[in-house]
FIMI-209476 format. One line per 3 residues: number of its first residue (from 0); for each residue x, y, z of C-alpha. Coordinates in nm, 2 decimals, m for minus. Last residue first. Layout:
// FIMI-209476
NUM> X Y Z | ...
This chain:
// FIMI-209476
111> m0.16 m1.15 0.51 | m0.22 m1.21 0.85 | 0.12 m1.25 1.02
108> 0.14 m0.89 1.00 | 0.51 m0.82 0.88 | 0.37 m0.66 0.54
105> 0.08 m0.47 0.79 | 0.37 m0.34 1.01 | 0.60 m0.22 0.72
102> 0.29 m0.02 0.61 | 0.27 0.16 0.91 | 0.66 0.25 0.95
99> 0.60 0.39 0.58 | 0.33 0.62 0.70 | 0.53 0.71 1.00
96> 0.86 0.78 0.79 | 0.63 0.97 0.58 | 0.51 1.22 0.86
93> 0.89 1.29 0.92 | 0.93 1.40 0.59 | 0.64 1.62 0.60
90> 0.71 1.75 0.94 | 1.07 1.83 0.78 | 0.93 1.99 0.54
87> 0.95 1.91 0.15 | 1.14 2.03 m0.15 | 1.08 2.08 m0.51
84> 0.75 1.94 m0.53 | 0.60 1.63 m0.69 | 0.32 1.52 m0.43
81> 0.50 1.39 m0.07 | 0.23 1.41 0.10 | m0.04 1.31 m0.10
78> 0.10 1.01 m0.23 | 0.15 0.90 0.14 | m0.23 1.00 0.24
75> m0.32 0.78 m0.02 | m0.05 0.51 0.07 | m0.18 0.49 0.39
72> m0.56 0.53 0.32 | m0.55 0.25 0.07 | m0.36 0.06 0.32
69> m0.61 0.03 0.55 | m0.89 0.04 0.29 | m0.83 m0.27 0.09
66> m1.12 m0.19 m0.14 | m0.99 m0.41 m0.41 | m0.94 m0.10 m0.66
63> m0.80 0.11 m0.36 | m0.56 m0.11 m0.28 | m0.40 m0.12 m0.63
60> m0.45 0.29 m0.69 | m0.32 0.35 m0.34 | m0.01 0.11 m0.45
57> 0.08 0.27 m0.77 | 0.04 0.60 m0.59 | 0.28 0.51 m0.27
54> 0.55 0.36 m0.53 | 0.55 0.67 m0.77 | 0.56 0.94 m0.43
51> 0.87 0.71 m0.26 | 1.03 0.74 m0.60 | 0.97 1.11 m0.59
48> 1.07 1.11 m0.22 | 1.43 0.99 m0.31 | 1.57 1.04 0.05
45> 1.78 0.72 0.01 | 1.64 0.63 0.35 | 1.27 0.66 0.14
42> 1.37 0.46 m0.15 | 1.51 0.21 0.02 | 1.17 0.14 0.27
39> 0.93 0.23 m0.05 | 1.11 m0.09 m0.23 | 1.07 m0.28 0.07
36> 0.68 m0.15 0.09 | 0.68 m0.30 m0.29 | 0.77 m0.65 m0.25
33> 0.54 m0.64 0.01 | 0.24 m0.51 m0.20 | 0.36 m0.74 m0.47
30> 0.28 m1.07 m0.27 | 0.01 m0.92 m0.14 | m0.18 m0.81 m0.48
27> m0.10 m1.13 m0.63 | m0.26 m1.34 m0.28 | m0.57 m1.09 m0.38
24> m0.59 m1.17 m0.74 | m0.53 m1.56 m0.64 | m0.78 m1.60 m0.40
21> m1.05 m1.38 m0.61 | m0.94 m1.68 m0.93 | m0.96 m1.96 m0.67
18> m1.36 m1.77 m0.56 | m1.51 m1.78 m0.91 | m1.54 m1.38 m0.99
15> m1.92 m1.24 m0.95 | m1.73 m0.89 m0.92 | m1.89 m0.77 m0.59
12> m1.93 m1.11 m0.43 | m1.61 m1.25 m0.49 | m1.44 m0.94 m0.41
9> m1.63 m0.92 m0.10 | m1.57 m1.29 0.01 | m1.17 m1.18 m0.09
6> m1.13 m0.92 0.16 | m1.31 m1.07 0.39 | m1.07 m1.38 0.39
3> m0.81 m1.12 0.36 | m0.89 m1.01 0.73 | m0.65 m0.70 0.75
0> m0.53 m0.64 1.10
């Protein structure tokens, strides 16, 4: 699972920020992260994969800026997949329902 206690120690560290403001960045980031795996959830069962594309790189570029690497690399690899094209594989459609599955269990963790 994701320790966000580590998360936000590093933060804190890296960036010199007082520790209530690191809390609060990170608890921000969490809050919209789940908001934002639903949102990936309908988009994807609605088979709108350029919505599911805009939603995976908004939230690679988040995670990545605090170093949250496990979903960093989800969403990367999820922006990757599903790049602006015309039409996509099935492997690639089915390798995106994994993805998503993935993030859905780190938003139902009981960590974060």
């Amino acid at each position: 699972g994701i320790d966000i206690n580590k998360i936000i120690d590093r933060i804190q560290i890296e960036w010199g920020f007082e520790r209530a403001d690191v809390e609060d960045l990170v608890n921000s980031f969490f809050d919209d992260f789940r908001s934002k795996v639903d949102e990936l959830k309908l988009a994807y069962d609605s088979q709108n994969y350029a919505q599911v594309n805009e939603i995976a790189h908004y939230l690679a570029g988040a995670s990545g800026n605090l170093k949250i690497d496990e979903i960093y690399k989800l969403t990367k690899e999820l922006n990757v997949l599903l790049k602006n094209k015309e039409t996509y594989t099935e492997e690639e459609i089915s390798n995106a329902k994994e993805l998503i599955e993935s993030l859905i269990e780190i938003k139902n963790s009981r960590n974060i």
